[in-house]
C-alpha positions, 0 to 999 in steps of 0.5 A, a space after each residue: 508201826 514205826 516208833 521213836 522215842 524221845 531220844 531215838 527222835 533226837 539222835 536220827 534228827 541230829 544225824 540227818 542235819 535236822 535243827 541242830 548242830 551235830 557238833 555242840 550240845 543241846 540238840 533238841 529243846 522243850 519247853 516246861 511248865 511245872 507247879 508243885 502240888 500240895 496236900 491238905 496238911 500243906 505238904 509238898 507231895 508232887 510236881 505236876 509237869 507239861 513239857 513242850 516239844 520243839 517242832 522237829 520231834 513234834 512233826 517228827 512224831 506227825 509223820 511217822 503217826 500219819 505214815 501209819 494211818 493219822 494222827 490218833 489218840 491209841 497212837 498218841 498214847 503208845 508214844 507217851 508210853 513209850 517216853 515215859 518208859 524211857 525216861 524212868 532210867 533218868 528219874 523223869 528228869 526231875 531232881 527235887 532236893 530239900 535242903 542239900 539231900 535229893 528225894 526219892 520220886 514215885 511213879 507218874 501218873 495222869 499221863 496225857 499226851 496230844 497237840 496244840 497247834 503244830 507241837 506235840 505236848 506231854 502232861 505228867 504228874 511225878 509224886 515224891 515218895 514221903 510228903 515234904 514240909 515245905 515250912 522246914 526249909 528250903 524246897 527246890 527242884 529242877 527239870 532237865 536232861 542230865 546229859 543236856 541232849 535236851 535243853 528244858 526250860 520254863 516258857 518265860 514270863 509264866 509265873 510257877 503255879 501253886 496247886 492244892 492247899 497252899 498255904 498263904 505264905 508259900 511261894 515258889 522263884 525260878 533261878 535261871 540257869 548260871 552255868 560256867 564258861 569252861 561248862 559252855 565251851 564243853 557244851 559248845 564241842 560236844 559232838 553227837 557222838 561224844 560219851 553221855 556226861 551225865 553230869 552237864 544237864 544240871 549245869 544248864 538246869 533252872 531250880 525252882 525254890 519252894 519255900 513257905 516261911 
């Protein structure tokens, strides 16, 4: 069978002229729901993810799984390994930060995969590596592309979700992304083929503050 991964998706997409301009950044769009996820001494030890693909790598994926026989479970789930394989290199997109310092990440687990309604869908959760005190500080992470290929963004108006033993007075404020005029000009000429700038993702990056005061 034959099988994209996320990028791989992206790239023939943008080169056959498909939902993107191939002369600015981003070229392809997911939607993210994300909750941090607490243990039962109130530690932040995870960030549990859904990530929504748009409808062009969505039906994308559709064809190239009915060109091989339908839309299965089995294949579903080679897809996600496939992604997850991909993404490791990248972190999973994920940044979790407490205070100025970046933490380590675990291995994902509770991988899931599938479709509601006509977009295909993928569950995660991404553990950090040592349990964090949230009342230490501020705990922030952000979910995104670090080469903004990819545009994530939470859905709006969906509040970010607790989970575990929260504490009463733990919260968590999704800063919408700010990024420069010279980083949107930049974003605006690159062109697919343009060299990976590792850096622009984060510059078009919301940040979800954790903080239990």
């Amino acid at each position: 069978m034959l099988r994209f991964p996320l990028f791989a998706a992206v790239v023939l997409l943008c080169w056959l002229g498909v939902g993107a301009d191939v002369d600015a950044h981003p070229h392809a769009w997911v939607d993210v729901r994300s909750a941090p996820v607490f243990d039962e001494e109130g530690h932040l030890v995870a960030i549990e993810q859904e990530w929504f693909f748009d409808y062009f790598y969505s039906a994308f994926v559709r064809e190239e799984l009915e060109g091989d026989g339908g839309v299965t479970q089995e294949g579903l789930d080679q897809i996600a390994a496939e992604n997850m394989d991909e993404l490791e290199q990248f972190e999973f997109f994920t940044d979790v930060r407490s205070g100025p310092d970046r933490v380590a990440l675990g291995e994902p687990h509770d991988v899931a995969i599938g479709y509601q309604g006509e977009r295909l869908w993928l569950r995660f959760v991404i553990p950090v590596a040592a349990p964090l005190k949230a009342d230490d500080g501020d705990i922030a992470y952000a979910i995104y592309d670090p080469t903004y290929y990819i545009e994530m963004l939470h859905f709006e108006d969906e509040p970010i979700m607790l989970l575990g033993d929260v504490a009463a007075s733990c919260q968590a404020r999704l800063v919408p992304p700010n990024p420069t005029m010279e980083a949107v000009a930049l974003a605006g000429s690159m062109a697919m083929d343009a060299q990976a700038d590792n850096s622009l993702g984060e510059l078009f990056s919301e940040w979800v503050h954790v903080t239990c005061p």
